[in-house]
C-alpha positions in Angstrom: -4.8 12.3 -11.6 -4.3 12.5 -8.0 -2.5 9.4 -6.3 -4.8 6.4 -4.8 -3.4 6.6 -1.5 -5.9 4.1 0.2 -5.6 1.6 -2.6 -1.0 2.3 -2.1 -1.3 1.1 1.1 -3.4 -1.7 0.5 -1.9 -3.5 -1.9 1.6 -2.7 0.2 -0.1 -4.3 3.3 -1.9 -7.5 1.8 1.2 -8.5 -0.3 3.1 -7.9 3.1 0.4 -9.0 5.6 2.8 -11.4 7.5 5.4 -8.8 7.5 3.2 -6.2 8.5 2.3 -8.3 11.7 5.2 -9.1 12.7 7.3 -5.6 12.8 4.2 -3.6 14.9 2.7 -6.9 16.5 4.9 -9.5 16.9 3.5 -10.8 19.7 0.3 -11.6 17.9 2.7 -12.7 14.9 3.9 -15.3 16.8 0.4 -17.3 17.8 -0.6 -17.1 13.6 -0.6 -19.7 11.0 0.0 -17.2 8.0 -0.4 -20.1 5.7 -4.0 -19.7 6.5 -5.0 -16.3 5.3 -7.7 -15.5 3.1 -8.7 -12.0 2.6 -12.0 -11.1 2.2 -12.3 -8.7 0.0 -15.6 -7.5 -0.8 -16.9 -6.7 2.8 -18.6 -4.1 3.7 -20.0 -1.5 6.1 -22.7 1.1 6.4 -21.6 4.7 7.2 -24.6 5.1 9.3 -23.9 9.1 10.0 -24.3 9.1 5.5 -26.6 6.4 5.1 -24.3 4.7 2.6 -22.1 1.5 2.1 -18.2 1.9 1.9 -16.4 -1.2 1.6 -13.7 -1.7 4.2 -9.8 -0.9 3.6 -8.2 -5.0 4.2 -10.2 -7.7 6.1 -8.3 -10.9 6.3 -9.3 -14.2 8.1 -6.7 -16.2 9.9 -6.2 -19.5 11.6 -4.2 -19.4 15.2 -1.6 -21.9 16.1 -4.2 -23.2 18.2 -6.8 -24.0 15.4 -9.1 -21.2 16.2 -10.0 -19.1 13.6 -10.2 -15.3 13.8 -11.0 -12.1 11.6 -8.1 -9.0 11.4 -9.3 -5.7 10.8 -6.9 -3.6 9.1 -8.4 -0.3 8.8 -6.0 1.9 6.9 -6.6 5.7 7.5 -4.8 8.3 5.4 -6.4 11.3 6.9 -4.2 14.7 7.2 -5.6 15.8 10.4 -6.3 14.0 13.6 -10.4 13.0 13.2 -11.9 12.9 16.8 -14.7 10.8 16.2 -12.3 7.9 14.8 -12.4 5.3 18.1 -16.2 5.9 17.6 -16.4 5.1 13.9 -13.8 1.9 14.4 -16.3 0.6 16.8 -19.5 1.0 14.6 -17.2 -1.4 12.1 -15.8 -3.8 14.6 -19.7 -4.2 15.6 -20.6 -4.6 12.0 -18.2 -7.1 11.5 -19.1 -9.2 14.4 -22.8 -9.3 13.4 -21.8 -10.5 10.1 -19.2 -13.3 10.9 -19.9 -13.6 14.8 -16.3 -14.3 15.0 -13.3 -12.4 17.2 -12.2 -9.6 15.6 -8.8 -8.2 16.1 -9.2 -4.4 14.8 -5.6 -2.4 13.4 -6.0 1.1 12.9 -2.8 2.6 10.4 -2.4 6.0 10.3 -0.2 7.7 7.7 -0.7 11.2 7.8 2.0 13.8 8.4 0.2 16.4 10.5 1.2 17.6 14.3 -1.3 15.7 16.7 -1.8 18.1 19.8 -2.9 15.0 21.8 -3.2 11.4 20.7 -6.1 9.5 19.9 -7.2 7.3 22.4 -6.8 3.3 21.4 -10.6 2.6 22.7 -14.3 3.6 22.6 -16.2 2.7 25.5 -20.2 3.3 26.2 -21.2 4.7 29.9 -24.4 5.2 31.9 -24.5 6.9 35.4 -21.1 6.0 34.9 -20.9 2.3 34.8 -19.1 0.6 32.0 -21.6 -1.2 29.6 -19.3 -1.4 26.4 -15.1 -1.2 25.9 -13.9 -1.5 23.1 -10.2 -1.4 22.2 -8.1 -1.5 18.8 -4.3 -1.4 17.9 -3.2 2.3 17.0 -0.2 2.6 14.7 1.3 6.1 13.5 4.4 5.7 11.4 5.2 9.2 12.4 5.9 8.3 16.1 8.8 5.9 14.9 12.0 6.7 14.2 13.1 6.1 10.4 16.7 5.3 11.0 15.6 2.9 13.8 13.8 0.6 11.3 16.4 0.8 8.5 18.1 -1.7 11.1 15.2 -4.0 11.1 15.3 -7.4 9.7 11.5 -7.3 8.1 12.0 -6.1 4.6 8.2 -3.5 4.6 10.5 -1.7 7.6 12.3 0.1 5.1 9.8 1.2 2.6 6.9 1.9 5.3 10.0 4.1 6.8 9.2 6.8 4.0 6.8 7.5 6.1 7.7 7.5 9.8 10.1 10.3 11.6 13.4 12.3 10.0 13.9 15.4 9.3 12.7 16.4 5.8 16.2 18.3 5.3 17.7 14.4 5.3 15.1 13.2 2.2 17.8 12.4 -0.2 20.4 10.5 2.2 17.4 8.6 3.8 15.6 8.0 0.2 19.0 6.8 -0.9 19.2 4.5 2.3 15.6 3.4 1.8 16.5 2.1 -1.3 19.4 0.4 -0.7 18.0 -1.7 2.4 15.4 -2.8 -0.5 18.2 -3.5 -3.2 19.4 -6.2 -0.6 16.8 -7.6 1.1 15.2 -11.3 0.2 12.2 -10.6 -1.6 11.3 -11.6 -5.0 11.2 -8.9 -8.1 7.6 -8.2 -7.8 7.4 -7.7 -4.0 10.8 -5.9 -4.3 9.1 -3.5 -7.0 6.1 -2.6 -4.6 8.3 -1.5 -2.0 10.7 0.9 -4.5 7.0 1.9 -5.4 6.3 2.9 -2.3 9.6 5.0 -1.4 9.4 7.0 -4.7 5.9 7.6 -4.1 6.4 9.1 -0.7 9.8 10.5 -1.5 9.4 12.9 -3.9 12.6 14.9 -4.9 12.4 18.1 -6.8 15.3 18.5 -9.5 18.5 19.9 -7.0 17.9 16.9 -4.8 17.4 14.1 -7.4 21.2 15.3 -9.2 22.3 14.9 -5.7 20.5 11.4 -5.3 21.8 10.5 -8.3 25.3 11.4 -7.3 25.4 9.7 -3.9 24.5 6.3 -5.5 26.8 6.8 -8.4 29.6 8.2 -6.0 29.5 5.8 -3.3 30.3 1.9 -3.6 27.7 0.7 -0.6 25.0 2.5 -3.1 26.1 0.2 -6.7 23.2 -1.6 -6.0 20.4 1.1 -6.0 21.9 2.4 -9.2 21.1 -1.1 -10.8 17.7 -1.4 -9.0 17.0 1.6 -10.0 18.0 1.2 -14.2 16.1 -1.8 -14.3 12.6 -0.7 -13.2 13.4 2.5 -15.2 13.7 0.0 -18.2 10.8 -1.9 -17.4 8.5 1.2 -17.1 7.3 0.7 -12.9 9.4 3.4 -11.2 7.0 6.3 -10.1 7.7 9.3 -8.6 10.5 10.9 -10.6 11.1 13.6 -12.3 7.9 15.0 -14.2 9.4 15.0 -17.2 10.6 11.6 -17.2 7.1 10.3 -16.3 5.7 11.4 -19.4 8.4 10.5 -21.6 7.6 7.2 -20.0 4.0 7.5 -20.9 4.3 8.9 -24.4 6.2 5.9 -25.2 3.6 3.5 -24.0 1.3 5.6 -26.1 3.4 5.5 -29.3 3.9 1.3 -28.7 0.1 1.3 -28.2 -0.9 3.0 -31.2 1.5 1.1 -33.5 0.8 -2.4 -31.9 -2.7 -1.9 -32.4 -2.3 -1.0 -35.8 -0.7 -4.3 -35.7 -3.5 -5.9 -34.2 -0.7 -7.4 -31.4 -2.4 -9.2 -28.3 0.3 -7.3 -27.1 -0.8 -4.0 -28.1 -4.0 -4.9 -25.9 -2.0 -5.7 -23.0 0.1 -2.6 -23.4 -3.3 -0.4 -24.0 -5.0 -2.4 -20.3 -1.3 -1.1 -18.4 -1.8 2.5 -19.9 -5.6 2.8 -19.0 -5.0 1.3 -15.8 -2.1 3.8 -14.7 -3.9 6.5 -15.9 -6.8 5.7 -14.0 -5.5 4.3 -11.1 -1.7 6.1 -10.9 -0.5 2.8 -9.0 -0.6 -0.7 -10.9 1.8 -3.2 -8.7 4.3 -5.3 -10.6 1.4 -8.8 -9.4 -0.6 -7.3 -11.4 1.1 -5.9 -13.9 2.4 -9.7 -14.0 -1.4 -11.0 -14.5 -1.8 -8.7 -17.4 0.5 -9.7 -19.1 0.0 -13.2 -18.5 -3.8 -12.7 -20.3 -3.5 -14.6 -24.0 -7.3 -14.2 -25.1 -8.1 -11.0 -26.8 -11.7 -11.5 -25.9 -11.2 -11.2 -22.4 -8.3 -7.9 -23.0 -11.2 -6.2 -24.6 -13.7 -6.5 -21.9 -10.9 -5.5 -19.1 -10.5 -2.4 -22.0 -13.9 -1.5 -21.4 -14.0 -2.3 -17.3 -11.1 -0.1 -16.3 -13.9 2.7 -17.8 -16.4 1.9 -15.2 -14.3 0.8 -12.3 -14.0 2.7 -9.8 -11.4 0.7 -7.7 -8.7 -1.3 -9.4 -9.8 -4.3 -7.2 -12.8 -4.0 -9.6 -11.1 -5.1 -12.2 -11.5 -9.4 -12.8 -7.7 -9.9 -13.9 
């Protein structure tokens, strides 16, 4: 199953919201109150060119430093090719929005993809007749390809150096910089689950084919200022949330899940259950953070394991899922 790449970035941004802010805004960082978010999650829109609803990539509402409060549109787009009807279609939400909350809106457009852009998109939309001015609208742009990798492996904000994976560097430098990626995350202040969405993140968007991973594996083994990735990197190994290695490793991974599976639940285990909701949900899904890996395994009543059993079936979006 091919990787979720909307719902990757997603739960990257919302668990690092703040973070996100403050390395490509800081200045709107600054004027915040972070303890104040709330993200609202089942909003919205109507693709009025299709005639149908899609529901929007991260909409959070904040309270400023000032005790106003706002709305941030964060409109993730993953396309592979520049879309030039985009400022267009960010407008039609940013109106949407406003109707619905009648509340400032500050719109964030990220754009991932690795193509070559002939000529950038413009940052606004704006509405003329007999060339007067009757609508502008404006919206933060951010391409991590027009930053420099190395530039934010010397950044203080932990998401720099996984959200690096995808900015500038020459491909021929993949395993050096994976191996650097790594080990700004192996010592950075962020608790295991956070920590584990970022290594998540790198291995996902750093895939190595077999000649570069024995070289990964030797720079990290060979060289002291990399003893910490090596032990990063056994421990999420062991605890089954490292993704994108080797193919064959992957589904050693999984047929081991599968074999605990089948004999916990001839065991009847509540464990089994939790083991069988993790399996179904990577399968699905491809990408199940450590949070919420966490809440699984958390759940006690078998009653409710079953009916999460029979959800992932139907879901269509792992934020579906009532965990």
């Amino acid at each position: 199953m091919a990787i979720d790449h909307d719902q990757v970035f997603k739960t990257l941004i919302r668990e690092f919201f703040r973070e996100f802010i403050e390395l490509f805004l800081p200045d709107k960082a600054a004027v915040i109150d972070f303890g104040s978010v709330v993200f609202l999650d089942k909003e919205t829109f109507m693709d009025l060119p299709r005639g149908r609803k899609r529901a929007m990539d991260l909409v959070a509402q904040v309270q400023l430093k000032t005790g106003d409060r706002e709305l941030i549109l964060v409109h993730t787009e993953f396309e592979s090719e520049r879309e030039a009807d985009f400022p267009r279609r960010m407008c039609e939400y940013h109106c949407q929005l406003f109707l619905r909350h009648h509340q400032p809106i500050m719109p964030i457009a990220l754009f991932s993809d690795d193509g070559e852009w002939r000529e950038r998109l413009p940052d606004g939309y704006s509405l003329k007749v007999a060339g007067e001015t009757y609508l502008a609208f404006r919206y933060h742009l951010i391409r991590l390809r027009d930053f420099d990798a190395r530039s934010y492996l010397r950044q203080q904000n932990p998401l720099a150096f996984a959200l690096a994976a995808k900015m500038k560097y020459s491909k021929r430098d993949v395993v050096r910089m994976k191996a650097d990626f790594l080990r700004m995350i192996s010592g950075c202040r962020v608790n295991a689950a956070r920590r584990s969405l970022l290594v998540d993140f790198v291995e996902i968007y750093t895939p190595l084919n077999p000649q570069q991973e024995h070289r990964f594996e030797t720079i990290i083994k060979a060289d002291k200022k990399y003893a910490e990735v090596g032990k990063m990197i056994t421990v999420y190994e062991k605890r089954g949330i490292q993704k994108g290695r080797q193919e064959g490793r992957q589904e050693g991974m999984v047929q081991g899940m599968r074999q605990g599976v089948r004999q916990g639940v001839r065991q009847g285990t509540v464990q089994a259950k939790r083991d069988a909701l993790l399996l179904l949900m990577r399968r699905k899904f491809r990408f199940v953070d450590a949070v919420r890996e966490q809440q699984v395994q958390a759940i006690d009543s078998v009653k409710k394991l079953d009916a999460l059993l029979l959800a992932v079936i139907d879901a269509q979006n792992i934020d579906d899922l009532d965990i």
